[in-house]
TIPAGU-544141 format. One record per atom (N, C-alpha, C): z, x, y. Coordinates in pm, 1 decimal. Example, Ala and Ser with C-alpha at 12.3 -4.5 7.8 and 13.67 -1.06 7.14 Angstrom:
TIPAGU-544141
780.0; 1319.0; -569.0
780.0; 1230.0; -450.0
780.0; 1320.0; -330.0
708.0; 1285.0; -225.0
714.0; 1367.0; -106.0
787.0; 1290.0; 3.0
end
This chain:
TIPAGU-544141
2697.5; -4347.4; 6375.5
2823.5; -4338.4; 6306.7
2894.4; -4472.9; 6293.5
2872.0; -4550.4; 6369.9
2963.6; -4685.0; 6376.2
2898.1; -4802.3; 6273.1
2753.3; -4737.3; 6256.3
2712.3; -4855.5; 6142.0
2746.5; -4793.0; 5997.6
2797.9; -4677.7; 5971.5
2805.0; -4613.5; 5843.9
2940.3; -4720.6; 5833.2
3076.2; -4674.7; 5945.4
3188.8; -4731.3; 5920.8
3201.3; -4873.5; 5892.5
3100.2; -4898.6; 5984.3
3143.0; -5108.2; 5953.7
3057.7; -5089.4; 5798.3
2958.4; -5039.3; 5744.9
2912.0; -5031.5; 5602.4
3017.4; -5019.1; 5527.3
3108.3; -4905.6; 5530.8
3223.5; -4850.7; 5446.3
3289.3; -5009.4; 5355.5
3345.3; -5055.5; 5425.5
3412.0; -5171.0; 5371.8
3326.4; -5240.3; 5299.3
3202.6; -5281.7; 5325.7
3156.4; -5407.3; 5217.2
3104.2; -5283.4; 5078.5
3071.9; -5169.0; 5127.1
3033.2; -5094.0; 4997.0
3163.4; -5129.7; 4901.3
3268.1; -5075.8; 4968.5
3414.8; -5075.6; 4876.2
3416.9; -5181.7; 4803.6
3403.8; -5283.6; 4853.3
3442.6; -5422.7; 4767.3
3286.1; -5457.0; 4683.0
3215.2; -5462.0; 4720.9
3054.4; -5433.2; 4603.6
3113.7; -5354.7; 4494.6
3151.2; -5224.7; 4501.3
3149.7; -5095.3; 4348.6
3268.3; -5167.5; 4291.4
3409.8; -5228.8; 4392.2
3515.9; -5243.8; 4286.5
3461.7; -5417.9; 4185.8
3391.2; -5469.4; 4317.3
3324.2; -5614.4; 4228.8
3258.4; -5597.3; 4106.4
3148.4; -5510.0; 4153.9
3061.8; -5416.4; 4032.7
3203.2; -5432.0; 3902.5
3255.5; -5306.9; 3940.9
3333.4; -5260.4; 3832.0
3422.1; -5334.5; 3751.9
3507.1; -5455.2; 3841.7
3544.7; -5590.0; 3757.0
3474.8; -5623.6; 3672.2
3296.8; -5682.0; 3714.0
3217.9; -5766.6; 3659.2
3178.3; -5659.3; 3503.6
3168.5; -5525.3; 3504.4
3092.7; -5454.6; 3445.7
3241.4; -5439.1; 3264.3
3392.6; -5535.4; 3316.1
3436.2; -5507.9; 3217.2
3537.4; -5391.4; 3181.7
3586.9; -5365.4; 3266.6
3691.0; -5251.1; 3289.2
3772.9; -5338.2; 3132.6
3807.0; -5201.7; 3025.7
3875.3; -5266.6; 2933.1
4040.5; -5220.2; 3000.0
4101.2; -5379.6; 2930.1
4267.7; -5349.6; 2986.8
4342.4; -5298.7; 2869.2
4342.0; -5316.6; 2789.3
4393.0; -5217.3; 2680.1
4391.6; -5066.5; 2631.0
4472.8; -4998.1; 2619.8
4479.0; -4860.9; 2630.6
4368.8; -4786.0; 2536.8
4372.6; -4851.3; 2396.8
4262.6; -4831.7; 2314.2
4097.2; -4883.2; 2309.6
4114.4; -4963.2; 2418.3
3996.6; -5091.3; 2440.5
3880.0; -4954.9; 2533.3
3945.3; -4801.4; 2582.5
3883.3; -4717.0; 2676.6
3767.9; -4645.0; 2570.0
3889.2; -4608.4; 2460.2
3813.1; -4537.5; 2349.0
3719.8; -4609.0; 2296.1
3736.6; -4760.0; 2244.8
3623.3; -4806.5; 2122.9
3536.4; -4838.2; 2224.0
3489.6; -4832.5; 2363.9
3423.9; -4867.1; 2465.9
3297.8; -4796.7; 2466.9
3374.4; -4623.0; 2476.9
3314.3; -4488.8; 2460.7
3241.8; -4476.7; 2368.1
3317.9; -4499.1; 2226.4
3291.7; -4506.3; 2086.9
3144.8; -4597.8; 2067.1
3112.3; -4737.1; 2107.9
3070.3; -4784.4; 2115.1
2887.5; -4796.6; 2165.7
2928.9; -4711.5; 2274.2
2836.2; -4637.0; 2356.3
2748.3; -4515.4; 2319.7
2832.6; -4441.0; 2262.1
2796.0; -4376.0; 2175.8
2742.0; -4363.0; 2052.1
2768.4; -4498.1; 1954.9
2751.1; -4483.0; 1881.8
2571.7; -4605.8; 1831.1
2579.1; -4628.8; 1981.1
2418.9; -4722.4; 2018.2
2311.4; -4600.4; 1988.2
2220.0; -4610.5; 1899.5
2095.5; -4509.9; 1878.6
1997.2; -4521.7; 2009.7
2016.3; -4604.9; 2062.5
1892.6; -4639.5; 2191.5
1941.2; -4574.5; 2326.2
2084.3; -4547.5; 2307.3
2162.7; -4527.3; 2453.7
2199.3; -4342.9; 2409.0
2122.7; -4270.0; 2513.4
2161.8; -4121.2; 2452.9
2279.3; -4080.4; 2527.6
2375.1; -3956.9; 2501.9
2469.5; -3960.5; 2601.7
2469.2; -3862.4; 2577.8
2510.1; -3730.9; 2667.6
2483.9; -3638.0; 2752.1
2661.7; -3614.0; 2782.2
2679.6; -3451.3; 2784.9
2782.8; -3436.2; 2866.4
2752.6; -3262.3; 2917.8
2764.6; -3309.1; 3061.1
2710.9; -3152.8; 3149.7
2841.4; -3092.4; 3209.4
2860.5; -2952.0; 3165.7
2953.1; -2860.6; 3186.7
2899.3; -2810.4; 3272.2
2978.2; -2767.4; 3396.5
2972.5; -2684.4; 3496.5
3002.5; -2562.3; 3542.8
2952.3; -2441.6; 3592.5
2996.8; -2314.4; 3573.5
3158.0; -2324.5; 3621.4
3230.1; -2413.0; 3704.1
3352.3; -2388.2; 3711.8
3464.9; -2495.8; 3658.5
3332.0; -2556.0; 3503.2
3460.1; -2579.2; 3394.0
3428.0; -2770.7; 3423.7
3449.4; -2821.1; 3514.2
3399.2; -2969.4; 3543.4
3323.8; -2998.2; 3395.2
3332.7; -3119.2; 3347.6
3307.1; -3195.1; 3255.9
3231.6; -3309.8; 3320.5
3123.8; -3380.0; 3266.8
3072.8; -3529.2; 3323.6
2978.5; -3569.5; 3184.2
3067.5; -3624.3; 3142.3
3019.8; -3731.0; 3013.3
2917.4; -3858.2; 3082.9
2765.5; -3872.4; 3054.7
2688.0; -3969.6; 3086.2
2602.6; -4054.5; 3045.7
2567.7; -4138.5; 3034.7
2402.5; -4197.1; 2972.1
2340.1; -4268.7; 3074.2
2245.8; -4295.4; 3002.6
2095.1; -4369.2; 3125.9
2168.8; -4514.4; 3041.7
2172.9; -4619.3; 3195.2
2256.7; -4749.2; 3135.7
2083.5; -4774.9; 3173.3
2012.9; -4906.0; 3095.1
1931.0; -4942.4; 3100.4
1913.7; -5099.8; 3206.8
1779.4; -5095.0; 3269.2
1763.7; -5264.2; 3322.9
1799.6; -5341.3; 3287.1
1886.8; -5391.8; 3337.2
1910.0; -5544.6; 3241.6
1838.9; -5697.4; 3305.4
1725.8; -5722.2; 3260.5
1639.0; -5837.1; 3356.4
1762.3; -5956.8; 3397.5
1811.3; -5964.1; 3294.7
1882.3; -6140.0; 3361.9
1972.6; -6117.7; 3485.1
2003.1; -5957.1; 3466.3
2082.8; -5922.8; 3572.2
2051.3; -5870.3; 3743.2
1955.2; -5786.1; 3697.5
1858.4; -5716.7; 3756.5
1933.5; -5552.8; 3824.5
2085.6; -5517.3; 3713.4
2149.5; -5399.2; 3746.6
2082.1; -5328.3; 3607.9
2136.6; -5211.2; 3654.5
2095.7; -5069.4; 3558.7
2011.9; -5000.4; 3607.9
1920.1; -4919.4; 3499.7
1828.7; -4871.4; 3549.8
1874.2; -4743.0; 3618.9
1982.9; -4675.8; 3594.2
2099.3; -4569.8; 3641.2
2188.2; -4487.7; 3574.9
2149.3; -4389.3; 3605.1
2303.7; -4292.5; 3525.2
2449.8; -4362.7; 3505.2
2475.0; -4387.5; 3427.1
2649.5; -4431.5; 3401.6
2742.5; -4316.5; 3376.9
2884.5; -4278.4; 3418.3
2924.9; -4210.2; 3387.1
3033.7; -4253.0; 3282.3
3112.9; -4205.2; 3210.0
3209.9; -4242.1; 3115.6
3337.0; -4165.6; 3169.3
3443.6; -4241.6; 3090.1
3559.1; -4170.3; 3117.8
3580.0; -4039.3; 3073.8
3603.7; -3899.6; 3161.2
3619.0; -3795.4; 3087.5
3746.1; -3790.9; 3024.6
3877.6; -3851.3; 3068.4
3962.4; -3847.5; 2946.2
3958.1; -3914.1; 2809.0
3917.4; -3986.5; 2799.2
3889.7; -4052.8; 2672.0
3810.6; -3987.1; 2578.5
3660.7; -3950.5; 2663.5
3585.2; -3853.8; 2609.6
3649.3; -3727.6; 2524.1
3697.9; -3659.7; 2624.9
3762.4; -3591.7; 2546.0
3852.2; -3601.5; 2454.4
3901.1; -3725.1; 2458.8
4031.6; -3722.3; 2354.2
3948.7; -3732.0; 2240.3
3862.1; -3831.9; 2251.2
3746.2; -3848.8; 2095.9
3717.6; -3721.5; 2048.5
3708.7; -3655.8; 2140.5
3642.7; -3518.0; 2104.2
3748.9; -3391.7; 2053.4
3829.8; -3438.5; 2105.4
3954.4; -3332.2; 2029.0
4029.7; -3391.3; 1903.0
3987.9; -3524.3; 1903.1
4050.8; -3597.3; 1796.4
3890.6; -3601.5; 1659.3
3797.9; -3548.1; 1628.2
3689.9; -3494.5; 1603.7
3608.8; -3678.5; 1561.6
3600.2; -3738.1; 1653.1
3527.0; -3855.9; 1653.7
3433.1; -3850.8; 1701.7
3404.1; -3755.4; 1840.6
3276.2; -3749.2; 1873.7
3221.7; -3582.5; 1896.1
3081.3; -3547.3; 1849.1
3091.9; -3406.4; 1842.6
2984.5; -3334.1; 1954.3
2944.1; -3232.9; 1979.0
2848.9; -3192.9; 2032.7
2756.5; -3112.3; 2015.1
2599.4; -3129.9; 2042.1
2490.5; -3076.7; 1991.5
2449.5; -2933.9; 2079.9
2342.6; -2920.9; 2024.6
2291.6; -2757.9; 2083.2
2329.8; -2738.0; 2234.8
2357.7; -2661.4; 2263.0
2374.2; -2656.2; 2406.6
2246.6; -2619.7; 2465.6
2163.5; -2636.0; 2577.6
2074.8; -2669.7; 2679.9
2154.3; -2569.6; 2813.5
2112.8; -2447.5; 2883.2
2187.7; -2416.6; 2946.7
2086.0; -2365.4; 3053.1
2129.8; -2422.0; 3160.6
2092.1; -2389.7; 3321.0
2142.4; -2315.3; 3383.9
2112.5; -2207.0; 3467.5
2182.5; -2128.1; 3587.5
2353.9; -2148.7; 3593.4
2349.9; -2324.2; 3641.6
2470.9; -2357.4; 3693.3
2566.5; -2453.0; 3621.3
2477.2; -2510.6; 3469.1
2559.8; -2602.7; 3393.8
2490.9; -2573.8; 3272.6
2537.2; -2625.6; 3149.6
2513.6; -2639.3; 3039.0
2512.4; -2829.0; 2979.3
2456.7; -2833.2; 2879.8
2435.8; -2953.4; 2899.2
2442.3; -3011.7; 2685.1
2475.1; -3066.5; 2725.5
2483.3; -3102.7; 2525.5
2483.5; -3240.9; 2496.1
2434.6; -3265.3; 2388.3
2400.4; -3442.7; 2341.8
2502.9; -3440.3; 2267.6
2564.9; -3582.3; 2307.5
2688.9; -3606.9; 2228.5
2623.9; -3719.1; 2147.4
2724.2; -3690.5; 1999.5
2675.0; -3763.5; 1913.9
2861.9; -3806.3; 1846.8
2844.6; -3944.3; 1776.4
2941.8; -3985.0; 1693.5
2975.3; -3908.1; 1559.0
3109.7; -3849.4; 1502.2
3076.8; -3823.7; 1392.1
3107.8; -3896.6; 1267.5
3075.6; -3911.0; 1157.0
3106.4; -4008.9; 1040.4
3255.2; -4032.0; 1032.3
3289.5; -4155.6; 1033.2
3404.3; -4137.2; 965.0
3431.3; -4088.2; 855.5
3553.1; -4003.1; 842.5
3578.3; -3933.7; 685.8
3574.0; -4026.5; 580.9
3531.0; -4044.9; 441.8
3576.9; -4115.5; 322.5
3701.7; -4117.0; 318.6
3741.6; -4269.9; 286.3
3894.5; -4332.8; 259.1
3868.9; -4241.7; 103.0
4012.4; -4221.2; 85.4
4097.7; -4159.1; -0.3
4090.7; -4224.2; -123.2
4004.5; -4169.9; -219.1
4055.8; -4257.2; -348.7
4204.1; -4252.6; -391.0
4250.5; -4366.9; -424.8
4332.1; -4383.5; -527.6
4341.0; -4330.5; -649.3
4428.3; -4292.2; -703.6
4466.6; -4225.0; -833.0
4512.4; -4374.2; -901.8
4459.8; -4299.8; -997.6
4484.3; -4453.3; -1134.4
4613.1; -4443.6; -1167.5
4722.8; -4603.0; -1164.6
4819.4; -4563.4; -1213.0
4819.5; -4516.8; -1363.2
4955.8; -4467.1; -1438.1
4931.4; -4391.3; -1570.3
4887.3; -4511.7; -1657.6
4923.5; -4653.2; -1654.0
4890.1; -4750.7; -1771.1
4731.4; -4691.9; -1745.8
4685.8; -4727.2; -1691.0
4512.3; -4712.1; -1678.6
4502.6; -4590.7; -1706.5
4546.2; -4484.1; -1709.9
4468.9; -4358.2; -1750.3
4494.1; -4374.1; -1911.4
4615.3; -4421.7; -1919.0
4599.7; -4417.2; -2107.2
4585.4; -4470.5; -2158.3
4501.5; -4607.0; -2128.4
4422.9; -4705.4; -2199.9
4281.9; -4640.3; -2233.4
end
């Protein structure tokens, strides 16, 4: 037990170092185009597994990165953001996949809508 505790502390400061180095965005919108971003990589699949008592966990496989020698690991994403994309209809979800104890669905980006044509002013329509 006493080597877990003296462990405790240097883990803490490793995940929050990690998590500095990995780019925590400081801007409120910088969470979403992050997500967005992630999502919207064809190579990076992302996954979000529902749980029979409702739990959400938005994820992808973050890949090796040689120069670094991190990855190679499940990443998780922010579930509020996630969801906001998702109630705000930016990001959508595919067939559901369902297990005993979770369900599981590929999240995908959806198109942005077409910008709005313009209406011709009247000189141009009656030329």
């Amino acid at each position: 037990m006493p080597l877990t505790a003296a462990a405790r502390p240097h883990t803490a400061r490793v995940r929050t170092a990690d998590f500095r180095a990995a780019g925590r965005p400081a801007r409120a919108g910088a969470a979403e185009s992050e997500v967005l971003r992630i999502v919207t990589d064809a190579r990076t699949p992302v996954f979000v597994t529902v749980r029979a008592d409702g739990r959400r966990r938005y994820s992808y496989w973050r890949p090796l990165d040689s120069a670094t020698g991190r990855g190679g690991c499940y990443a998780a994403l922010p579930t509020a953001e996630c969801d906001a994309l998702h109630a705000a209809g930016r990001i959508m979800l595919g067939e559901p996949l369902a297990d005993p104890d979770r369900i599981t669905y590929r999240v995908s980006a959806t198109r942005a809508p077409a910008a709005p044509t313009r209406a011709l002013p009247e000189r141009a329509r009656a030329a």
